[in-house]
ChimeraX commands (.cxc) that place a marker at each C-alpha (Angstrom):
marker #1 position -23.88,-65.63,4.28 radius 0.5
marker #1 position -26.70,-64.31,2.07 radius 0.5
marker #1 position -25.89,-63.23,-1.83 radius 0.5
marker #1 position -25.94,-59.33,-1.46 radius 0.5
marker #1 position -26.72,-57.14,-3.94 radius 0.5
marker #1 position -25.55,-53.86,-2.84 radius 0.5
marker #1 position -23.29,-52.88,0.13 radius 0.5
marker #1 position -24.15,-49.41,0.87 radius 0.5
marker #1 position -20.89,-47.55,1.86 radius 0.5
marker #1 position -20.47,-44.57,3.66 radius 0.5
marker #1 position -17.24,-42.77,4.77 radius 0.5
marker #1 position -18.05,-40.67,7.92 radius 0.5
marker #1 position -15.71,-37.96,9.99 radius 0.5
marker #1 position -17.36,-35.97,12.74 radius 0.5
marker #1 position -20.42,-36.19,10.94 radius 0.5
marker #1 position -22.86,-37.11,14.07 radius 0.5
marker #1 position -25.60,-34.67,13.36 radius 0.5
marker #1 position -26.04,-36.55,9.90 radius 0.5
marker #1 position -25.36,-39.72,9.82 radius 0.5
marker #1 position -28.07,-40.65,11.77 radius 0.5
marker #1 position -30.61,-39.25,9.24 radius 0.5
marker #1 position -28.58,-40.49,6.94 radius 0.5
marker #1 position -28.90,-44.30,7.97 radius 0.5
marker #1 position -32.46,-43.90,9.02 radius 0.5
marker #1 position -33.02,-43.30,5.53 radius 0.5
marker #1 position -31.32,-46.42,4.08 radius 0.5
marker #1 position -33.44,-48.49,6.19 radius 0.5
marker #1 position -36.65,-46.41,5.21 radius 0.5
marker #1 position -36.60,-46.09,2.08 radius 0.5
marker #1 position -34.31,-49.50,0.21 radius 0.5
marker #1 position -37.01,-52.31,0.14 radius 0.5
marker #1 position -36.82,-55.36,-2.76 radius 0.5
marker #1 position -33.08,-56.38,-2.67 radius 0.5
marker #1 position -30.82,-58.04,-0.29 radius 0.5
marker #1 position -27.97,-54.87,0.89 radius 0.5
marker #1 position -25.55,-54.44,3.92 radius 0.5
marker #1 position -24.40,-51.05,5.07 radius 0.5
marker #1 position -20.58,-50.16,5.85 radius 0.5
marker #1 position -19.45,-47.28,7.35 radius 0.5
marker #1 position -16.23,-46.11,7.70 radius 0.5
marker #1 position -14.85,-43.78,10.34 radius 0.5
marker #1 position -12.31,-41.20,10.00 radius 0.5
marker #1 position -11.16,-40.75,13.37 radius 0.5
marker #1 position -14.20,-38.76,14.21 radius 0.5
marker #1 position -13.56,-37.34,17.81 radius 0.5
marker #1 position -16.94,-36.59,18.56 radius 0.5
marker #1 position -20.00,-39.56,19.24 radius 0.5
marker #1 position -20.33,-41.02,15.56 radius 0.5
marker #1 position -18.97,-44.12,15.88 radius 0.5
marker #1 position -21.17,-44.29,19.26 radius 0.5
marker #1 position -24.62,-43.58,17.64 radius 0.5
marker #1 position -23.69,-46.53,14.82 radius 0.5
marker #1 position -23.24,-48.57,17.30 radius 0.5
marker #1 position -26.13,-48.24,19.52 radius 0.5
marker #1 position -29.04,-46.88,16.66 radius 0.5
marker #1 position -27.85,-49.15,13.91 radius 0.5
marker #1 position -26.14,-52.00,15.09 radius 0.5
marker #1 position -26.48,-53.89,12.00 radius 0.5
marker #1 position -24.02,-51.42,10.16 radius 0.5
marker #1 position -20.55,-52.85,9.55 radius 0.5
marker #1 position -18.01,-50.13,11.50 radius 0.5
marker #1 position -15.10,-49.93,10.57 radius 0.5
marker #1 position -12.71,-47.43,12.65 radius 0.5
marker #1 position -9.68,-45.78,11.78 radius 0.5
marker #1 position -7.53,-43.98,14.39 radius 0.5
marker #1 position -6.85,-40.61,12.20 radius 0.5
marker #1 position -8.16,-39.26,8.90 radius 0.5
marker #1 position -7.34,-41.57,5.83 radius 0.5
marker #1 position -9.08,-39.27,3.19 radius 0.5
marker #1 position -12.18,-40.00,1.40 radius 0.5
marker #1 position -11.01,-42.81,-1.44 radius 0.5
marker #1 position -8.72,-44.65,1.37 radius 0.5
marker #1 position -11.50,-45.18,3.79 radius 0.5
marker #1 position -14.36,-46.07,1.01 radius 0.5
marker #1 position -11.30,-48.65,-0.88 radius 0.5
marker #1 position -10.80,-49.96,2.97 radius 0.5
marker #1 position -14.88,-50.46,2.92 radius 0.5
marker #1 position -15.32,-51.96,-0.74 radius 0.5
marker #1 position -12.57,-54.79,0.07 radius 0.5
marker #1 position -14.41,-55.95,2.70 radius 0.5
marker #1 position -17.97,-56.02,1.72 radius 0.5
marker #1 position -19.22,-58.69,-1.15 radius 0.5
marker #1 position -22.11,-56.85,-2.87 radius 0.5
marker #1 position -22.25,-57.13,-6.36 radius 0.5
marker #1 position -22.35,-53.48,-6.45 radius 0.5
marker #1 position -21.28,-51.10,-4.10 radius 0.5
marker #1 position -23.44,-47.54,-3.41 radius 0.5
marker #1 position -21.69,-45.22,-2.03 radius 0.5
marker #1 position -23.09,-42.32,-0.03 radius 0.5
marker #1 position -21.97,-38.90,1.47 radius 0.5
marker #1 position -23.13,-38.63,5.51 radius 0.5
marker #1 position -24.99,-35.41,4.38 radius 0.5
marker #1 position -27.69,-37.10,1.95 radius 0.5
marker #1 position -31.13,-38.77,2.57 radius 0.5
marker #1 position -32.62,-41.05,0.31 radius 0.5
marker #1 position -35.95,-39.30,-0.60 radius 0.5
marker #1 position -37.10,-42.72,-2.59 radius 0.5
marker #1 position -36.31,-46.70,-3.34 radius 0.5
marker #1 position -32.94,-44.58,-4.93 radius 0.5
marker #1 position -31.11,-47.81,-4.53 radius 0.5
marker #1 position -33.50,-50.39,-5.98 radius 0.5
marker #1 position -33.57,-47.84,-9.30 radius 0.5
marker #1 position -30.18,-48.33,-9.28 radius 0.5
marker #1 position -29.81,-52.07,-9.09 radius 0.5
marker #1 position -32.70,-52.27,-11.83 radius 0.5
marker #1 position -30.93,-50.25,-14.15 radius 0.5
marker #1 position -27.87,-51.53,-14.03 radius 0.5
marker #1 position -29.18,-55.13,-13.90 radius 0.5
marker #1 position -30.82,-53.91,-17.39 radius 0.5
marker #1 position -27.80,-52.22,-19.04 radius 0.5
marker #1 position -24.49,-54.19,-18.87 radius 0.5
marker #1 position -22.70,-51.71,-20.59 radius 0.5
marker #1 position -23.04,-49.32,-17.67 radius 0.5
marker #1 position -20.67,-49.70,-15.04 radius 0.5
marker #1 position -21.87,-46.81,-12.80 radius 0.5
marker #1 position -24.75,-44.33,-12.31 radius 0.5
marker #1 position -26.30,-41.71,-10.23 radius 0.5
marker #1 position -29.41,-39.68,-9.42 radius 0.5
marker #1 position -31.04,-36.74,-9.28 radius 0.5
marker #1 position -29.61,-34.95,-6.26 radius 0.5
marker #1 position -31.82,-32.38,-4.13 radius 0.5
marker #1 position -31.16,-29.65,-1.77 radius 0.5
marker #1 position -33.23,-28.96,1.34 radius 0.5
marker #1 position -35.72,-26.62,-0.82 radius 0.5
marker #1 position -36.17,-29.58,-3.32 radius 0.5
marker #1 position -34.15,-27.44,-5.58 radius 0.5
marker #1 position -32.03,-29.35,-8.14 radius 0.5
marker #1 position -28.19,-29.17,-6.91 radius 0.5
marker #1 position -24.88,-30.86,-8.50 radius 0.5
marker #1 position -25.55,-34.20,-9.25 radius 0.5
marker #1 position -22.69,-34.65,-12.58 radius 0.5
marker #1 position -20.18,-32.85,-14.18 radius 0.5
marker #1 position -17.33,-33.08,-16.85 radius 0.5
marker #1 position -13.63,-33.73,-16.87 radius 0.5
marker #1 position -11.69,-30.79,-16.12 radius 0.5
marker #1 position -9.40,-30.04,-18.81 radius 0.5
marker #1 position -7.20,-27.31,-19.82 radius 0.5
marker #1 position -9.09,-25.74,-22.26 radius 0.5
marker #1 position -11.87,-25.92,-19.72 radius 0.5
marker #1 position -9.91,-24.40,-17.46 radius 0.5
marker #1 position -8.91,-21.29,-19.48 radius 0.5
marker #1 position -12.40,-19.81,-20.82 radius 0.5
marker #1 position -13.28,-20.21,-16.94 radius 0.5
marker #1 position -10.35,-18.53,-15.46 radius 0.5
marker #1 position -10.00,-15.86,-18.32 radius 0.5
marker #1 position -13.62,-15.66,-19.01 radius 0.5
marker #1 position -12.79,-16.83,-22.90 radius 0.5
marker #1 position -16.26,-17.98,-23.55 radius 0.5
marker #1 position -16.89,-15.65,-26.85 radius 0.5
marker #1 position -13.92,-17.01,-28.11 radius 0.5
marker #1 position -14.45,-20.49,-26.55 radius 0.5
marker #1 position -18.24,-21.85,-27.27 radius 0.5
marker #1 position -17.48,-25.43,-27.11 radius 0.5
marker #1 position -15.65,-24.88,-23.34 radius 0.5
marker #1 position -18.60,-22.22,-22.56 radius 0.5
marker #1 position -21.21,-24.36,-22.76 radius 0.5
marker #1 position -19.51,-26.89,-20.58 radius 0.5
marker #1 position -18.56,-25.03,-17.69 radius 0.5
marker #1 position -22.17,-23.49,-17.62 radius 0.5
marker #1 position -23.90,-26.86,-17.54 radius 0.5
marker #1 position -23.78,-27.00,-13.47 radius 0.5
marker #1 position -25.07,-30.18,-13.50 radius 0.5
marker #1 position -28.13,-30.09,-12.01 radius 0.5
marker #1 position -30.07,-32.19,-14.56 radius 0.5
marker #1 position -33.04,-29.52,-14.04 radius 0.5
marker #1 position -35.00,-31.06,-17.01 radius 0.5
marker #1 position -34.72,-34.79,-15.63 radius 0.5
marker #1 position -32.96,-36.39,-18.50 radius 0.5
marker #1 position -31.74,-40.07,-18.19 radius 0.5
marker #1 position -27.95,-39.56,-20.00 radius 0.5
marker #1 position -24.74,-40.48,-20.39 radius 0.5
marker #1 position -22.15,-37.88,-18.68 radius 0.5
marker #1 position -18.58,-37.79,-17.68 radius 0.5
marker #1 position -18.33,-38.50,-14.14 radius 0.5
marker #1 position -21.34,-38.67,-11.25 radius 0.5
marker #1 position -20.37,-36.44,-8.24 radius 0.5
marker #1 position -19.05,-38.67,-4.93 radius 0.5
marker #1 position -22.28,-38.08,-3.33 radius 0.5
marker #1 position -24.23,-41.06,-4.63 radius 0.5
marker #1 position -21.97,-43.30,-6.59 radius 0.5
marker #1 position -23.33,-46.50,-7.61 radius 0.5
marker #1 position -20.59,-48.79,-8.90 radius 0.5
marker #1 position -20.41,-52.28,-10.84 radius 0.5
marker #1 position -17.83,-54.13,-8.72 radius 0.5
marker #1 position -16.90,-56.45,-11.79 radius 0.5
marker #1 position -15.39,-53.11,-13.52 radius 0.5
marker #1 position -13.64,-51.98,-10.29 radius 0.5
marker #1 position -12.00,-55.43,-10.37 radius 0.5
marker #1 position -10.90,-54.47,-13.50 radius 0.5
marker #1 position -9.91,-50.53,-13.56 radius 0.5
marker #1 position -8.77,-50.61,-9.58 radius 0.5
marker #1 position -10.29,-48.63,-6.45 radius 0.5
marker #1 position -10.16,-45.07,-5.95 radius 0.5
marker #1 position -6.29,-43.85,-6.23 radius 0.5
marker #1 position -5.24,-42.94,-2.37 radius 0.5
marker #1 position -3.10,-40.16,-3.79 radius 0.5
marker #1 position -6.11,-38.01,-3.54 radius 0.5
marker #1 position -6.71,-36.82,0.00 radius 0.5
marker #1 position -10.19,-35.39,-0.51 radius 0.5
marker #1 position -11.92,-34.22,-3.82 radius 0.5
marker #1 position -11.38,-35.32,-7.59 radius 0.5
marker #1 position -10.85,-38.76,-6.53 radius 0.5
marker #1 position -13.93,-39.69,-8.06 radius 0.5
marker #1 position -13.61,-37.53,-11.17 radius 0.5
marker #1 position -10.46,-39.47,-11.63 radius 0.5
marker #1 position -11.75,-43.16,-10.95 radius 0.5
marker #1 position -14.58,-42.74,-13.49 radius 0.5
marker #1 position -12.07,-41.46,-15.87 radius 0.5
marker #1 position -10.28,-45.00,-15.77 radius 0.5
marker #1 position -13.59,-46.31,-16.16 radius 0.5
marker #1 position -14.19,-44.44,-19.11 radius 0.5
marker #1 position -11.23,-44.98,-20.77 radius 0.5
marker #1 position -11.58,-49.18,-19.84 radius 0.5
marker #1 position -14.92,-48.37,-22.47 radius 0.5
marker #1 position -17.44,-48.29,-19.88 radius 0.5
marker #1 position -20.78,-45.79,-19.65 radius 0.5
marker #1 position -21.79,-43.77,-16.67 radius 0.5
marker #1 position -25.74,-42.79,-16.09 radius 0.5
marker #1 position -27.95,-40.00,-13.65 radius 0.5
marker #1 position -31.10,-42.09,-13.10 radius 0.5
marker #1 position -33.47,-38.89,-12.90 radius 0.5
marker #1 position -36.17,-41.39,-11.39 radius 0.5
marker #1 position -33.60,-41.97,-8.24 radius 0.5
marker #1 position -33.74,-39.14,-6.17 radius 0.5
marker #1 position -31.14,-38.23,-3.10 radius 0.5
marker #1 position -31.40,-35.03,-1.05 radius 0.5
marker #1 position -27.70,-33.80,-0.59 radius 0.5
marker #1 position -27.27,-31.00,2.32 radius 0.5
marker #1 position -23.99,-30.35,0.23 radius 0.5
marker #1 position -20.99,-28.50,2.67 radius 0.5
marker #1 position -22.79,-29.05,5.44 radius 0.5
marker #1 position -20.36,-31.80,6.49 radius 0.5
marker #1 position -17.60,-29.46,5.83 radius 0.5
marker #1 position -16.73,-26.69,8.66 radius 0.5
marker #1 position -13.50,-24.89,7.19 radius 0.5
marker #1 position -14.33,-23.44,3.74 radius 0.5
marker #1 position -10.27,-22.40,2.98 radius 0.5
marker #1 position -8.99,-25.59,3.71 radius 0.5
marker #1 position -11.98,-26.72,1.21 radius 0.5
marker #1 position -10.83,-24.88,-1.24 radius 0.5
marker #1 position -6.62,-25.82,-0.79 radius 0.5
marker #1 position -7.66,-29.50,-0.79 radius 0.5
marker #1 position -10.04,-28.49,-4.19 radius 0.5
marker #1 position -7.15,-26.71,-6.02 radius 0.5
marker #1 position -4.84,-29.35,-5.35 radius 0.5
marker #1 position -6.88,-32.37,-6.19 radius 0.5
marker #1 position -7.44,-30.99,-9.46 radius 0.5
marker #1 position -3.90,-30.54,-10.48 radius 0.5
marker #1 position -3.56,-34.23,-9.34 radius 0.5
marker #1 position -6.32,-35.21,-11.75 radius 0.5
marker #1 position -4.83,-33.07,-14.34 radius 0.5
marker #1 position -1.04,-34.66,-13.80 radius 0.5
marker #1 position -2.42,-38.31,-13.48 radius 0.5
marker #1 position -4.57,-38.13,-16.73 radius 0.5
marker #1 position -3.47,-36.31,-19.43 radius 0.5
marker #1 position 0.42,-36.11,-17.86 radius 0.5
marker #1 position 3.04,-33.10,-17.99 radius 0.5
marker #1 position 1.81,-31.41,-21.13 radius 0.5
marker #1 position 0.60,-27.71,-20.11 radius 0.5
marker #1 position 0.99,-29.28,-16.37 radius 0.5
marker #1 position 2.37,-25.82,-14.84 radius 0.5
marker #1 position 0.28,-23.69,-17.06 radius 0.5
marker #1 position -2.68,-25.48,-15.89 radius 0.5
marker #1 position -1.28,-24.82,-12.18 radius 0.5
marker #1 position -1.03,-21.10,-12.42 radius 0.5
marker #1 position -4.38,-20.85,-13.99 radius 0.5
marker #1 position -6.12,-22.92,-11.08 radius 0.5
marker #1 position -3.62,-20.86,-8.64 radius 0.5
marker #1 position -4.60,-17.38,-10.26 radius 0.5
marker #1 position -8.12,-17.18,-9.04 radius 0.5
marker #1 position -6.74,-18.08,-5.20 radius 0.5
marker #1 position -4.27,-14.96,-5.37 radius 0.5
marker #1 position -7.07,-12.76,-3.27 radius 0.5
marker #1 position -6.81,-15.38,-0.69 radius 0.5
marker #1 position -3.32,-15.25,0.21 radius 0.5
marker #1 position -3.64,-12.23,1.98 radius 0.5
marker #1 position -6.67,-13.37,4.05 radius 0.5
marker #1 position -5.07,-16.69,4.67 radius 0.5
marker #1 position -1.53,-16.19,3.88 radius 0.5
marker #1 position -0.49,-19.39,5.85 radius 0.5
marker #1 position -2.47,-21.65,4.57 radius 0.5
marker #1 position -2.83,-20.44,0.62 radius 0.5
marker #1 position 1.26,-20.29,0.25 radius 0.5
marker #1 position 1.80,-23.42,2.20 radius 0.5
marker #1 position -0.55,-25.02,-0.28 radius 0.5
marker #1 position 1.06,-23.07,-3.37 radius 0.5
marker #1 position 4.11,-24.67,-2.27 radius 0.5
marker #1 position 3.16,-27.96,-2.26 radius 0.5
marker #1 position 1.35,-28.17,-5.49 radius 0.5
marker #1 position 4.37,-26.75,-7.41 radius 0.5
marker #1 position 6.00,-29.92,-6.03 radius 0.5
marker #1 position 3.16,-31.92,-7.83 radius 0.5
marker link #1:1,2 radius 0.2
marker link #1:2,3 radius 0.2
marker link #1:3,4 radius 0.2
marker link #1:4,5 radius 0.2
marker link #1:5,6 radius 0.2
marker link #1:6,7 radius 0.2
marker link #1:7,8 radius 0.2
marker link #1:8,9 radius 0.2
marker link #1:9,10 radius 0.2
marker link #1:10,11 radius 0.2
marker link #1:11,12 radius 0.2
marker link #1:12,13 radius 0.2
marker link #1:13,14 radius 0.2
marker link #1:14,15 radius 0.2
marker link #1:15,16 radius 0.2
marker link #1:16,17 radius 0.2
marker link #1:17,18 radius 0.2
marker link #1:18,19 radius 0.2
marker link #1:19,20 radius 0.2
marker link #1:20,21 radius 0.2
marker link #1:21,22 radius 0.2
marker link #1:22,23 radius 0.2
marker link #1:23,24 radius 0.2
marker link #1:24,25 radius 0.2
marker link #1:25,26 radius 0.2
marker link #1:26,27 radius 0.2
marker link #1:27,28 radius 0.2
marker link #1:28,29 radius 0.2
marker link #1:29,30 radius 0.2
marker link #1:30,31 radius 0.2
marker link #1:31,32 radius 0.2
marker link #1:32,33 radius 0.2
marker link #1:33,34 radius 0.2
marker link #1:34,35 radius 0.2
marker link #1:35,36 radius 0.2
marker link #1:36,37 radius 0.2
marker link #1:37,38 radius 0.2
marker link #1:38,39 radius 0.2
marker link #1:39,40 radius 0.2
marker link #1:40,41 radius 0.2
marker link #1:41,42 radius 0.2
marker link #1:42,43 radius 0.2
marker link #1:43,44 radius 0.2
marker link #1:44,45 radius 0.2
marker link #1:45,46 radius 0.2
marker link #1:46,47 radius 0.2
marker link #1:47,48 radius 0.2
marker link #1:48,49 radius 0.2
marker link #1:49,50 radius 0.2
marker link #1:50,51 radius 0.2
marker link #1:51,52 radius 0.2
marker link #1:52,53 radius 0.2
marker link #1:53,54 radius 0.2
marker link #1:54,55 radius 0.2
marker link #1:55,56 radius 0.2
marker link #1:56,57 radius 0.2
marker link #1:57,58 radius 0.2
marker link #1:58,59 radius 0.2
marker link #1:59,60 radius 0.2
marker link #1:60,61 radius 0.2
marker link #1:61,62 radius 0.2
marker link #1:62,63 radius 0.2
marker link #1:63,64 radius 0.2
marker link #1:64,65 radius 0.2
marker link #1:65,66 radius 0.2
marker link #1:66,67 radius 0.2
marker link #1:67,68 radius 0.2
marker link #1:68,69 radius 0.2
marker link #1:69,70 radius 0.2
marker link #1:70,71 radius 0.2
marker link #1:71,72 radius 0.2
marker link #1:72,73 radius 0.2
marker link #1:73,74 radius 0.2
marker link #1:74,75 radius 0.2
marker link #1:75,76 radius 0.2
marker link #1:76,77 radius 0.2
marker link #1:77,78 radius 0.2
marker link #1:78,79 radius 0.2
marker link #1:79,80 radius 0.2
marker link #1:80,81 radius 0.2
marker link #1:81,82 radius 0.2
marker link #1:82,83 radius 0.2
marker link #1:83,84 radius 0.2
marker link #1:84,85 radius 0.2
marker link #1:85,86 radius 0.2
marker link #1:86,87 radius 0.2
marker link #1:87,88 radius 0.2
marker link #1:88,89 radius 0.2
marker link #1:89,90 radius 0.2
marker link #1:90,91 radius 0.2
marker link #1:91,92 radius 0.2
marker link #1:92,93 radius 0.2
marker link #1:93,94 radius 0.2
marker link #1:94,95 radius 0.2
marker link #1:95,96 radius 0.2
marker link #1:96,97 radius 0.2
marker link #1:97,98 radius 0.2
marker link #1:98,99 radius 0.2
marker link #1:99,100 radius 0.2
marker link #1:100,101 radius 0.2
marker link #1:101,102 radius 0.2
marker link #1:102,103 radius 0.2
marker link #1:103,104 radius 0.2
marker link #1:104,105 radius 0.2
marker link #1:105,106 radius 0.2
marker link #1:106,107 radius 0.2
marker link #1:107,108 radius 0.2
marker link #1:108,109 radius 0.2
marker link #1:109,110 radius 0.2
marker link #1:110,111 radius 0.2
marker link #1:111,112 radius 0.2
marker link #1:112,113 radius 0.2
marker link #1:113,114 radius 0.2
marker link #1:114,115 radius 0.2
marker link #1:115,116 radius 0.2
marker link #1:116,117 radius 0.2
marker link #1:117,118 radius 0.2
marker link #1:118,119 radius 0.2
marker link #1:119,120 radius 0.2
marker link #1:120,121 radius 0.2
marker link #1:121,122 radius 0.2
marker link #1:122,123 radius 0.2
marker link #1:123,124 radius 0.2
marker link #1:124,125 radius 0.2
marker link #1:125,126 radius 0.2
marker link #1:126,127 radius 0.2
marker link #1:127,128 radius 0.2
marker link #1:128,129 radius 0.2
marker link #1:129,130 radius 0.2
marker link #1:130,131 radius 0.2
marker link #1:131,132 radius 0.2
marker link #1:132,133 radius 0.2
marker link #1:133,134 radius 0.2
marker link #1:134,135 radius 0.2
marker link #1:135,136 radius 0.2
marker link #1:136,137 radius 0.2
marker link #1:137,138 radius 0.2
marker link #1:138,139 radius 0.2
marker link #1:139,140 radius 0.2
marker link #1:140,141 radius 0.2
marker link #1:141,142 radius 0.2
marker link #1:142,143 radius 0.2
marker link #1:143,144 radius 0.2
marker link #1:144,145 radius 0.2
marker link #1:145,146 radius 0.2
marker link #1:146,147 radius 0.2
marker link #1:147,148 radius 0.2
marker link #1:148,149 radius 0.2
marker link #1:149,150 radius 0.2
marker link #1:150,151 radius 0.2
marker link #1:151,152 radius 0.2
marker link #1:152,153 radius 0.2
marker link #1:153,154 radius 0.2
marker link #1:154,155 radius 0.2
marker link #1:155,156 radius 0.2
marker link #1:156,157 radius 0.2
marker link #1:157,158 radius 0.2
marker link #1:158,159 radius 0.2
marker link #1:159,160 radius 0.2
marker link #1:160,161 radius 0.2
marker link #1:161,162 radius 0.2
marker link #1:162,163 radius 0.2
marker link #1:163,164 radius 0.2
marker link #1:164,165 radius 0.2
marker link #1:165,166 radius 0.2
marker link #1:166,167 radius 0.2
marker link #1:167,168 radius 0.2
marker link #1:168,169 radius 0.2
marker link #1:169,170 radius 0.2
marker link #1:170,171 radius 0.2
marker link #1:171,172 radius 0.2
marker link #1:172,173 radius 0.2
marker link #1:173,174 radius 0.2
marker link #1:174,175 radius 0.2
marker link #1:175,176 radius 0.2
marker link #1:176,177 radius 0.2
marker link #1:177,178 radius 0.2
marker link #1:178,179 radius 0.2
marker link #1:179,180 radius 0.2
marker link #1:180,181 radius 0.2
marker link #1:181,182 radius 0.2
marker link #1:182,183 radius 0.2
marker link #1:183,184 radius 0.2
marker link #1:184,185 radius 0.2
marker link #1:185,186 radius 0.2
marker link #1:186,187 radius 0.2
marker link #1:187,188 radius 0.2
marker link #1:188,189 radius 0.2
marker link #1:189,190 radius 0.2
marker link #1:190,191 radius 0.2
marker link #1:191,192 radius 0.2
marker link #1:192,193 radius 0.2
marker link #1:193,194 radius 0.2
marker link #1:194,195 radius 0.2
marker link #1:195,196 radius 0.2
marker link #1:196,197 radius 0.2
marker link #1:197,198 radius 0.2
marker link #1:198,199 radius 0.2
marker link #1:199,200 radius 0.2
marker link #1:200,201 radius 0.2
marker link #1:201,202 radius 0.2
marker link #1:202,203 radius 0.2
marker link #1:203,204 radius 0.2
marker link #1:204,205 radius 0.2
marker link #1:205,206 radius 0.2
marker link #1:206,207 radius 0.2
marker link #1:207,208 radius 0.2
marker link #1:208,209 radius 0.2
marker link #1:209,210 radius 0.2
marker link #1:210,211 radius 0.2
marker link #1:211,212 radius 0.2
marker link #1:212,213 radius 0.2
marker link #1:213,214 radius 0.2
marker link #1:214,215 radius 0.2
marker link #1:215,216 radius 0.2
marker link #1:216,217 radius 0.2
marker link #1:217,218 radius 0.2
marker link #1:218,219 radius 0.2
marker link #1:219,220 radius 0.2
marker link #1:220,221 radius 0.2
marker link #1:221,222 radius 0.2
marker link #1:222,223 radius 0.2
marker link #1:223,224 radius 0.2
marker link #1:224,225 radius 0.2
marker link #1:225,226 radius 0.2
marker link #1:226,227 radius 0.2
marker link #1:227,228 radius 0.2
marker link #1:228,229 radius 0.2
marker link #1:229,230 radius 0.2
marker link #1:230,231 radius 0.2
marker link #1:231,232 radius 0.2
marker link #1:232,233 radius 0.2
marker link #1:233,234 radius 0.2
marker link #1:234,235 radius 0.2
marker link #1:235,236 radius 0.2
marker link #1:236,237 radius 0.2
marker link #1:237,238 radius 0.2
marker link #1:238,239 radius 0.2
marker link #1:239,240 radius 0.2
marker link #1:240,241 radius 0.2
marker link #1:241,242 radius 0.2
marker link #1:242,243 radius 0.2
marker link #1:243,244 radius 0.2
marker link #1:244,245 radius 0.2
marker link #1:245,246 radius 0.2
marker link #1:246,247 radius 0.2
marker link #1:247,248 radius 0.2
marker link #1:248,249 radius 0.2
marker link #1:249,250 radius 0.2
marker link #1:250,251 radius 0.2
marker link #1:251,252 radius 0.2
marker link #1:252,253 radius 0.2
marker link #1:253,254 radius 0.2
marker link #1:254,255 radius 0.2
marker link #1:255,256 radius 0.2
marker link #1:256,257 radius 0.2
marker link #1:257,258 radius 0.2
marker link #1:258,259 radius 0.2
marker link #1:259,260 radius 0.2
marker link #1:260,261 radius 0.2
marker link #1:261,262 radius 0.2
marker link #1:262,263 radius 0.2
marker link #1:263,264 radius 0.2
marker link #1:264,265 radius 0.2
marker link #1:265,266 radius 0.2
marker link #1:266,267 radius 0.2
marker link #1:267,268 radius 0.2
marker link #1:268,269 radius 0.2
marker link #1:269,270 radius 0.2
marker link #1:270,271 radius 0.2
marker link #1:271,272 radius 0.2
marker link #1:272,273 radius 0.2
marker link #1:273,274 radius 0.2
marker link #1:274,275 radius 0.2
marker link #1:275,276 radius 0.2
marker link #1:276,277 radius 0.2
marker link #1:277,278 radius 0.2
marker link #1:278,279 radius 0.2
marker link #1:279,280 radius 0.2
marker link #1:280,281 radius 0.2
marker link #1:281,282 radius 0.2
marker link #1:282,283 radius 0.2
marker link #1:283,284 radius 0.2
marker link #1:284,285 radius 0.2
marker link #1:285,286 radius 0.2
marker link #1:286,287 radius 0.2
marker link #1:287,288 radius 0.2
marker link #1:288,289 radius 0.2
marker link #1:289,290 radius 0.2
marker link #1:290,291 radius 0.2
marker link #1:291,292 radius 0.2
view
């Protein structure tokens, strides 16, 4: 087998309307460096699987028979492919440019980094949510409570939306799931993505590992990803019960039990309104997060 420098990885789940732009846009647009592609399936029930197979039959399948969650399927993905980084990519993104060779380049350049991201787009070419920062409870708070007179430091965190607008090359917290480009020496070393997370944060949480193992994280502005972000989603409340709970999760399995069920009534506060639209769902999901 060939030395491979990247295995592209992509976890799909009834995503058939984009994962064939998706691919076509691997092949397009990486030139210069020896990858594979690996997609793992969710137990889509519509013809995903089907197009791999017969558009792109050089893409490594794997198939699950239900839904695993995002950081199960990609950890199921990374164990079996041998690049000596691993790229992985949401269904609902294109590469617009070489995104991947940037990547490789930069990281080639600067061992201290051990992952890195780019700028991503939406369908307007309008900057979108390509970073952020580690949610914590004084975060938490001044956005909740809207304490941001008496907050500055937490202010001017939650309003960076991490966009990158001005096209900086920096150091930041954590690189959204989207486009993840990862050293695979440091995941030998910090573990995979923590399967306790079903869907969201589970990302936020790996890079925090990596952070804390002494490691640096980058957005590459010169790499540049359209991401048709929620598109691949269909229920927004169910969304936004996986969101809440994901980042108590984070919150438990990071900084541990101090201000733990403060921090869960302030992220439950704002989803009060809810219950009576979705009283089902929201209480069911109350329920199990005080469990957390």
């Amino acid at each position: 087998m060939a030395f491979v420098d990247v295995s592209i990885i992509l976890v799909s789940y009834n995503a058939s309307e984009l994962i064939r732009n998706c691919l076509k846009s691997v092949y397009e647009k990486t030139t210069g460096i020896n990858f594979d592609v690996w997609v793992t399936d969710n137990g889509s029930s519509d013809n995903t699987c089907e197009i791999i197979k017969k558009e792109f039959p050089n893409v490594n399948l794997i198939e699950n028979k239900e839904n695993k969650g995002f950081g199960s399927a990609n950890n199921l993905a990374i164990k079996a492919s041998e690049g000596k980084y691993v790229f992985l990519l949401n269904t609902d993104t294109k590469l617009i440019n070489n995104a991947v060779k940037i990547f490789f380049d930069y990281m080639e350049e600067h061992s201290e980094a051990a992952a890195c991201g780019g700028n991503l787009y939406d369908e307007n070419n309008k900057h979108v949510h390509s970073y952020g920062y580690f949610p914590t409870f004084q975060t938490k708070l001044c956005k909740t409570f809207k304490l941001g007179l008496f907050m500055k430091k937490e202010r001017e965190i939650n309003k960076d939306k991490g966009n990158n607008e001005k096209n900086l090359l920096k150091e930041i917290n954590y690189i959204t799931g989207a486009d993840l480009f990862l050293r695979r020496d440091v995941l030998n070393k910090t573990g995979l993505f923590d399967e306790d997370f079903f869907l969201y944060f589970e990302e936020t949480e790996l890079q925090y590992r990596i952070d804390k193992a002494g490691y640096k994280k980058y957005i590459i502005p010169d790499a540049k990803i359209y991401h048709l972000e929620g598109k691949s989603s269909k229920s927004r409340v169910t969304s936004r019960t996986h969101k809440m709970r994901s980042e108590i999760l984070f919150y438990k399995k990071c900084y541990g039990e101090k201000n733990l069920s403060l921090f869960k009534i302030i992220c439950i506060i704002p989803n009060l309104p809810r219950l009576f639209i979705h009283p089902l769902i929201i209480s069911k999901t109350m329920s199990e997060i005080w469990k957390l």
